[in-house]
PDB file with SEQRES, HELIX, SHEET and CRYST1 records, atoms N, CA, C and O in Angstrom:
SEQRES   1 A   50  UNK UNK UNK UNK UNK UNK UNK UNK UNK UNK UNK UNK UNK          
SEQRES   2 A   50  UNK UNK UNK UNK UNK UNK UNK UNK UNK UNK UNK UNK UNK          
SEQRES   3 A   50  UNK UNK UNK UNK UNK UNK UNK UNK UNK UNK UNK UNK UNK          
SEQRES   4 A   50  UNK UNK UNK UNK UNK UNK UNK UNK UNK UNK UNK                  
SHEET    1 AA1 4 UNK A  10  UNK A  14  0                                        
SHEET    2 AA1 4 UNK A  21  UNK A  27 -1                                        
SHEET    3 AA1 4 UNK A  33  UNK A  38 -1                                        
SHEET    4 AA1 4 UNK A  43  UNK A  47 -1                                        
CRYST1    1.000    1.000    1.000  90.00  90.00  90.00 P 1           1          
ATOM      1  N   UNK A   1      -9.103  10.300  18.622  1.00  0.00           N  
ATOM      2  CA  UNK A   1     -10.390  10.788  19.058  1.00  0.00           C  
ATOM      3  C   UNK A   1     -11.086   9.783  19.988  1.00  0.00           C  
ATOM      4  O   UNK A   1     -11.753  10.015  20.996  1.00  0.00           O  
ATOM      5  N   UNK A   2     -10.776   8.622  19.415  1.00  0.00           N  
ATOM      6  CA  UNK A   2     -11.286   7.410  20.363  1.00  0.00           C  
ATOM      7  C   UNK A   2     -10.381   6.886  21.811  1.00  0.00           C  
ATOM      8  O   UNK A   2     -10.599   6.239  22.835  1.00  0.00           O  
ATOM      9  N   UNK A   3      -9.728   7.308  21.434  1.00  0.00           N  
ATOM     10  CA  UNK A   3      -8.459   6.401  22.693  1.00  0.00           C  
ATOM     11  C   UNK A   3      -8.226   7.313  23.782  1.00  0.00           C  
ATOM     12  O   UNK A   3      -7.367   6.957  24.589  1.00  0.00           O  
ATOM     13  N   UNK A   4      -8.692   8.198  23.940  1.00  0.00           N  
ATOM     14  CA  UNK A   4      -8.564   8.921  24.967  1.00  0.00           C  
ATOM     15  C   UNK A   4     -10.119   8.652  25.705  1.00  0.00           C  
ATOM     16  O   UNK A   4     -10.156   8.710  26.934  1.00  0.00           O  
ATOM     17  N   UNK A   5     -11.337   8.373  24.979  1.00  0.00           N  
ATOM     18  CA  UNK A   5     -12.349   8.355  25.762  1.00  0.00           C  
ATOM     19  C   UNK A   5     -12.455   7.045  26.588  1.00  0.00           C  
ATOM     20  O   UNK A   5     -13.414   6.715  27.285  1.00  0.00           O  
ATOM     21  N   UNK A   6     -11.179   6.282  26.368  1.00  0.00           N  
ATOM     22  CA  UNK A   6     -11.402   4.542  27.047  1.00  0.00           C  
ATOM     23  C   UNK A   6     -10.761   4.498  27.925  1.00  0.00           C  
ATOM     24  O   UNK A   6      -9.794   3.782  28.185  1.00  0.00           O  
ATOM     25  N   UNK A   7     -11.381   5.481  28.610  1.00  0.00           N  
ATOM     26  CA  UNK A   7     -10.532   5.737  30.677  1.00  0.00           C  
ATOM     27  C   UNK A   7      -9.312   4.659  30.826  1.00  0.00           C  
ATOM     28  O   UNK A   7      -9.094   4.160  31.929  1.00  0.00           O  
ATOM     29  N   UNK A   8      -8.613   4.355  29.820  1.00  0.00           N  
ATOM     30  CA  UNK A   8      -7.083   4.135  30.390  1.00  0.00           C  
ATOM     31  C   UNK A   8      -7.186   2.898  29.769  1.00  0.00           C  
ATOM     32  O   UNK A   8      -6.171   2.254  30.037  1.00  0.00           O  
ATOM     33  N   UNK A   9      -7.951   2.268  29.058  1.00  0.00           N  
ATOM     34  CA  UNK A   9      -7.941   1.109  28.815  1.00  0.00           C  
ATOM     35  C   UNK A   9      -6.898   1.067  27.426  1.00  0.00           C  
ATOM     36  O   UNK A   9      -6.728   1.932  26.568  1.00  0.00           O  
ATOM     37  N   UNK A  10      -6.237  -0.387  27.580  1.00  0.00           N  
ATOM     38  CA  UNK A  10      -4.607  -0.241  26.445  1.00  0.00           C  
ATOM     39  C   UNK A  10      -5.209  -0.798  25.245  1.00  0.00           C  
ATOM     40  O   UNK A  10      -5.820  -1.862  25.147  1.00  0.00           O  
ATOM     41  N   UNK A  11      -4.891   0.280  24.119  1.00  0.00           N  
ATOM     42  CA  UNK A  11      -5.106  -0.089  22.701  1.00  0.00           C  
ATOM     43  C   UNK A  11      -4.280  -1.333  22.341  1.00  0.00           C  
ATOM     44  O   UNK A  11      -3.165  -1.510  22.834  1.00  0.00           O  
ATOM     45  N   UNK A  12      -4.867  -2.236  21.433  1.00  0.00           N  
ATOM     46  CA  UNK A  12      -4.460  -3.050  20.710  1.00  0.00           C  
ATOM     47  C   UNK A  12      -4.617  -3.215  19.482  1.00  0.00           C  
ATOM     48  O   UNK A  12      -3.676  -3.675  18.836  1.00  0.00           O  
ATOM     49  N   UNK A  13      -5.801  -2.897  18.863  1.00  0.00           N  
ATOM     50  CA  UNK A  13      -4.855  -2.374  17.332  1.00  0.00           C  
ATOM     51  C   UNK A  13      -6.976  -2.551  16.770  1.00  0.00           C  
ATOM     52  O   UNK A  13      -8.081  -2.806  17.248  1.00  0.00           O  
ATOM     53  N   UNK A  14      -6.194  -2.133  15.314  1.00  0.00           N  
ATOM     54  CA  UNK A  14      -7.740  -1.804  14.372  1.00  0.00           C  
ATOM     55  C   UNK A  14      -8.034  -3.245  13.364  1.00  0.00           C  
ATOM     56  O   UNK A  14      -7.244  -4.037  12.851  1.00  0.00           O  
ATOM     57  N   UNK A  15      -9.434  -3.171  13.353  1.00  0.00           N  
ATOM     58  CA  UNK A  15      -9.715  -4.233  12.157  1.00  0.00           C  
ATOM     59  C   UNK A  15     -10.383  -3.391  11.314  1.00  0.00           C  
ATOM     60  O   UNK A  15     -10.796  -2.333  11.789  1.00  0.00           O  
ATOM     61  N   UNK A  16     -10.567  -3.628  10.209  1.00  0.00           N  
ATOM     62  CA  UNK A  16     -11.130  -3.352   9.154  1.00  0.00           C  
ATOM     63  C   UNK A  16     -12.509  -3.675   8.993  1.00  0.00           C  
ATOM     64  O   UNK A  16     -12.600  -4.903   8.996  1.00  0.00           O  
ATOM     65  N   UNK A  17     -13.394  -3.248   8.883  1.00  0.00           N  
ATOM     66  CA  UNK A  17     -15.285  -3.996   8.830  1.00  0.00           C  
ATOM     67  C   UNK A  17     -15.580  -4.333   7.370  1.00  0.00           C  
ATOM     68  O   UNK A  17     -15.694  -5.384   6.740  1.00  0.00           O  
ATOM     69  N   UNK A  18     -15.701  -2.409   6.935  1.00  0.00           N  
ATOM     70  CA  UNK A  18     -16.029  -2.400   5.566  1.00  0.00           C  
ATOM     71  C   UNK A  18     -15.068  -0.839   5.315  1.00  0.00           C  
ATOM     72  O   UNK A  18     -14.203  -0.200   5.914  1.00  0.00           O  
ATOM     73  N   UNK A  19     -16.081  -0.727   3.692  1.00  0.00           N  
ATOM     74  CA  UNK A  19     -15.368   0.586   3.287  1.00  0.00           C  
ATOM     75  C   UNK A  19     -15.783   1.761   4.256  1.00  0.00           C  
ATOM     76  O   UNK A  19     -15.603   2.857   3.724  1.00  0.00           O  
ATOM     77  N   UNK A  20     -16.131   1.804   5.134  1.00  0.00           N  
ATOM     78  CA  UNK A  20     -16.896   3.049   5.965  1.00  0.00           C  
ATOM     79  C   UNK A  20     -16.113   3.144   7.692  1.00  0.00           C  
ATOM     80  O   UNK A  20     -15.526   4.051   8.283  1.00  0.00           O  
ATOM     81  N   UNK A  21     -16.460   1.770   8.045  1.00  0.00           N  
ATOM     82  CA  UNK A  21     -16.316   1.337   9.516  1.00  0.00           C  
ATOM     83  C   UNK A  21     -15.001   0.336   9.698  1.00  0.00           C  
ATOM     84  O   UNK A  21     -14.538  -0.607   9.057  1.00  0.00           O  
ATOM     85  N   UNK A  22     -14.618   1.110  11.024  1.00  0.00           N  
ATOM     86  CA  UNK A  22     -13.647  -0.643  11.485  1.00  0.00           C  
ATOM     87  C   UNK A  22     -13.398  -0.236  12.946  1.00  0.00           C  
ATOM     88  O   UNK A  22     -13.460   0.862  13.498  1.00  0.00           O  
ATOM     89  N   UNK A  23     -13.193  -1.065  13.253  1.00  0.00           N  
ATOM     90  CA  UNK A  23     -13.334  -1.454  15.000  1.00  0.00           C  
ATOM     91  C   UNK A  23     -12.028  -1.517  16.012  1.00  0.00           C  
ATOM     92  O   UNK A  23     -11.141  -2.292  15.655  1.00  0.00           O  
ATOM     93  N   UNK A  24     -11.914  -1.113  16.684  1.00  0.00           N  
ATOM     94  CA  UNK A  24     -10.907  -0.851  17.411  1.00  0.00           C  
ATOM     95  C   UNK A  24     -11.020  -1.392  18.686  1.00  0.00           C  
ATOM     96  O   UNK A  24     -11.840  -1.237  19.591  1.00  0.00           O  
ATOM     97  N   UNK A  25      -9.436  -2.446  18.481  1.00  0.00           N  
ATOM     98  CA  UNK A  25      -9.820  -3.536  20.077  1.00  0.00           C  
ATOM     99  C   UNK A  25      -8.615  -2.693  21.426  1.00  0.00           C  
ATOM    100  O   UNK A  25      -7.612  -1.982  21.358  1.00  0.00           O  
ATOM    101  N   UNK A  26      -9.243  -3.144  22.269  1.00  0.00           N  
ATOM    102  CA  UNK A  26      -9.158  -2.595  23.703  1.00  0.00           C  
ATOM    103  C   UNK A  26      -8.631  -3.734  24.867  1.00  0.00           C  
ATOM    104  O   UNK A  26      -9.207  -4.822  24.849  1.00  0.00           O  
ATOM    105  N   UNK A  27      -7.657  -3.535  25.780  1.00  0.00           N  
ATOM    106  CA  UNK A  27      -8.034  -4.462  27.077  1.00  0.00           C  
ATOM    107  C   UNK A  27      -7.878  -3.545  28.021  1.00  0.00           C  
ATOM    108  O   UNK A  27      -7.109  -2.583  28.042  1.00  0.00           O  
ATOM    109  N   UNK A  28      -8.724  -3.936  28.867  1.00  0.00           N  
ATOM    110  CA  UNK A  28      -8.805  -3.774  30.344  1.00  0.00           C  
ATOM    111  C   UNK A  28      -8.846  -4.611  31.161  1.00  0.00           C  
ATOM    112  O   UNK A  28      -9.979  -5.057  31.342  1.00  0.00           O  
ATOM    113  N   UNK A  29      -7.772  -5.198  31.988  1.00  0.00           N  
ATOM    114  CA  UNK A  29      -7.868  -5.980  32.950  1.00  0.00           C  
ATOM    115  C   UNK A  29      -7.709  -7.113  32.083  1.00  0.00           C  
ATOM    116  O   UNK A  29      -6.793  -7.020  31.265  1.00  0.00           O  
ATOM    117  N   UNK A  30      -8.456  -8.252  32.080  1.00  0.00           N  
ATOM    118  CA  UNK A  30      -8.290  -9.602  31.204  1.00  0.00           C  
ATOM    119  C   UNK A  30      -9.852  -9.320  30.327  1.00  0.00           C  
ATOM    120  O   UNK A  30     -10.447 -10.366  30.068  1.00  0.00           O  
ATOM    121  N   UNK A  31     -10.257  -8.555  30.054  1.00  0.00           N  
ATOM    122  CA  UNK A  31     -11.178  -7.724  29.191  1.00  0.00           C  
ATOM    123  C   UNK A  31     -10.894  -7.635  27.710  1.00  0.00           C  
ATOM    124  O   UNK A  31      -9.685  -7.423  27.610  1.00  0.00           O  
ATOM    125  N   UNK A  32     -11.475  -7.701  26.457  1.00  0.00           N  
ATOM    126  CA  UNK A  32     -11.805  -6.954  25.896  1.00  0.00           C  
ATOM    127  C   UNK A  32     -12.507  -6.170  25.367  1.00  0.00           C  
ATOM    128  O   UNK A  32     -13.592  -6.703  25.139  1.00  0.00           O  
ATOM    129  N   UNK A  33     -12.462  -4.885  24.951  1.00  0.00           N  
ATOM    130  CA  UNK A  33     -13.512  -4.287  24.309  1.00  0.00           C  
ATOM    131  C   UNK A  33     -13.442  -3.785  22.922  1.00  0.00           C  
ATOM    132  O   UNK A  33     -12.486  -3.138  22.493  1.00  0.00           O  
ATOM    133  N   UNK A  34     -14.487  -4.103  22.237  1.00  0.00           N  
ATOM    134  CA  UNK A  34     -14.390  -3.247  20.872  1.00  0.00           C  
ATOM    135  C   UNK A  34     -15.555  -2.348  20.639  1.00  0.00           C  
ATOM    136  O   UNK A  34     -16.758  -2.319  20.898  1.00  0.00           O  
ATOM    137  N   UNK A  35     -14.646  -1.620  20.027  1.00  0.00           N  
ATOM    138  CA  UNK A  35     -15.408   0.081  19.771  1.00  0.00           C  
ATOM    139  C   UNK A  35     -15.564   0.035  18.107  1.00  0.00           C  
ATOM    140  O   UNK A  35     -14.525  -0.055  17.452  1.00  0.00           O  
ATOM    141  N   UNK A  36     -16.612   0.085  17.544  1.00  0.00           N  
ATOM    142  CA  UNK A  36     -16.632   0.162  15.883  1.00  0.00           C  
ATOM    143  C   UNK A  36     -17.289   1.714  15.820  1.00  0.00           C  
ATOM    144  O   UNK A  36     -18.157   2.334  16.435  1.00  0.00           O  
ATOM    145  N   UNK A  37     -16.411   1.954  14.776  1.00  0.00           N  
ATOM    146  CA  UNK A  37     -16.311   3.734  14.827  1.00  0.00           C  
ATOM    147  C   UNK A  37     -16.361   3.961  13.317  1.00  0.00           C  
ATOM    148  O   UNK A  37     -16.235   3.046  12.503  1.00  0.00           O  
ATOM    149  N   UNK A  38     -16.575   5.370  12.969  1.00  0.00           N  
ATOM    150  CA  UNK A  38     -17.340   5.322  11.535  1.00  0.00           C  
ATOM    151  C   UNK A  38     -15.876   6.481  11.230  1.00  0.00           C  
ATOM    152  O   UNK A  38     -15.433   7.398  11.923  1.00  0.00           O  
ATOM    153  N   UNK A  39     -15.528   6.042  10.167  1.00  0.00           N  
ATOM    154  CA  UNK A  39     -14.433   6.722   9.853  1.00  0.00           C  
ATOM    155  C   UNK A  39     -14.521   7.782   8.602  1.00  0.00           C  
ATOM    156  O   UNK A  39     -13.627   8.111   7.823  1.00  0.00           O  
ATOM    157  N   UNK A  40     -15.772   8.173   8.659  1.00  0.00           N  
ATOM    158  CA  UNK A  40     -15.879   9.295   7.859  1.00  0.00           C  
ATOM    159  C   UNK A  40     -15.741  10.475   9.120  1.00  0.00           C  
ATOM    160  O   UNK A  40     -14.992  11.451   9.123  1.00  0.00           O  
ATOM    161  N   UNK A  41     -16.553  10.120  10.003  1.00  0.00           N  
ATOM    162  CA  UNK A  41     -16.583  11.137  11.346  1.00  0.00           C  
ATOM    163  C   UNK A  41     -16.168  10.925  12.425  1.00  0.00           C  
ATOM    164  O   UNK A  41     -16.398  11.769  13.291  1.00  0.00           O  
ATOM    165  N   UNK A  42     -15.295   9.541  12.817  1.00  0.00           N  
ATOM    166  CA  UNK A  42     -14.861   9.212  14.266  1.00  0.00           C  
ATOM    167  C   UNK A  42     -15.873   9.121  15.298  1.00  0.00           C  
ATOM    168  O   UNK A  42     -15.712   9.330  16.500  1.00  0.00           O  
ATOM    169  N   UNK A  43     -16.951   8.780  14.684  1.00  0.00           N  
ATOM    170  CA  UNK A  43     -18.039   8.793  15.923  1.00  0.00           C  
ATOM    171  C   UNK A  43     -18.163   7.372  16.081  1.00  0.00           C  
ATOM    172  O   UNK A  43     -18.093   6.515  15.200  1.00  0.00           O  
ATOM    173  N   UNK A  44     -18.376   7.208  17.454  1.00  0.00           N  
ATOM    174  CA  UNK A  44     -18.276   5.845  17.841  1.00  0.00           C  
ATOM    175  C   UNK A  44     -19.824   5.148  17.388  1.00  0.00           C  
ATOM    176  O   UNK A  44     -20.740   5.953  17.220  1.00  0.00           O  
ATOM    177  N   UNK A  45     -20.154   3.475  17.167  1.00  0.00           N  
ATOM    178  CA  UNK A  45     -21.213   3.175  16.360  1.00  0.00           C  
ATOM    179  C   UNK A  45     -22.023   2.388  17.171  1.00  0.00           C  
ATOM    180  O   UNK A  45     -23.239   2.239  17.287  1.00  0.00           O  
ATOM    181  N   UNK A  46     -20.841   1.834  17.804  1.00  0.00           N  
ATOM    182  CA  UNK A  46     -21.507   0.176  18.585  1.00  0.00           C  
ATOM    183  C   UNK A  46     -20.316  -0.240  19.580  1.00  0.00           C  
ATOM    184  O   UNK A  46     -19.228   0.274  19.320  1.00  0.00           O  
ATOM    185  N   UNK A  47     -20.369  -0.994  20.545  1.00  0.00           N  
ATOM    186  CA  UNK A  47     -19.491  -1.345  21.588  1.00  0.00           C  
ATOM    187  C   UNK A  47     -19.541  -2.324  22.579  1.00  0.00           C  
ATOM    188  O   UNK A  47     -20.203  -2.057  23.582  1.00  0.00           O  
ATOM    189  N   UNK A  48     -19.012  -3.338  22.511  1.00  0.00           N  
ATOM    190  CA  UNK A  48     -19.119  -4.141  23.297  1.00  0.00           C  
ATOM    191  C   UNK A  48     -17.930  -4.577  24.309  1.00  0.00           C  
ATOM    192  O   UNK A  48     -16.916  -3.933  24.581  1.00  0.00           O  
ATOM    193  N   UNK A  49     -18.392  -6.040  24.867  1.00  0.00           N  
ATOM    194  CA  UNK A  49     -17.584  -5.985  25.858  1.00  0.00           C  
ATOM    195  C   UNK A  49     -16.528  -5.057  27.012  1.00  0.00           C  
ATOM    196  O   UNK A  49     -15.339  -5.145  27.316  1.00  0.00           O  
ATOM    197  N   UNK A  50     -17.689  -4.139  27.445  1.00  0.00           N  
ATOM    198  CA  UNK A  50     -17.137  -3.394  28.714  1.00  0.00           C  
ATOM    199  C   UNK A  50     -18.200  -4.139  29.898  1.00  0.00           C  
ATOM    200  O   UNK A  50     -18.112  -3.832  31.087  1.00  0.00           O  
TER     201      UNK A  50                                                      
END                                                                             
């Protein structure tokens, strides 16, 4: 649900937060970004580094 909205940017894998949330890292270019996403609903929460 998430990896298609990161216009091409290459998955690198999930962390764990808590029992609810965990964050999903990204590169683009020499970039990273993380996306923390709520895993009851896949809705994205917070996001940095773009």
């Amino acid at each position: 649900m998430v990896v298609p909205r990161m216009g091409g940017a290459r998955y690198i894998g999930p962390e764990i937060l808590d029992d609810v949330h965990y964050r999903l890292k990204f590169m683009r270019g020499s970039k990273v970004i993380w996306v923390d996403v709520d895993g009851r609903t896949g809705a994205i929460v917070g996001r940095t580094g773009d």
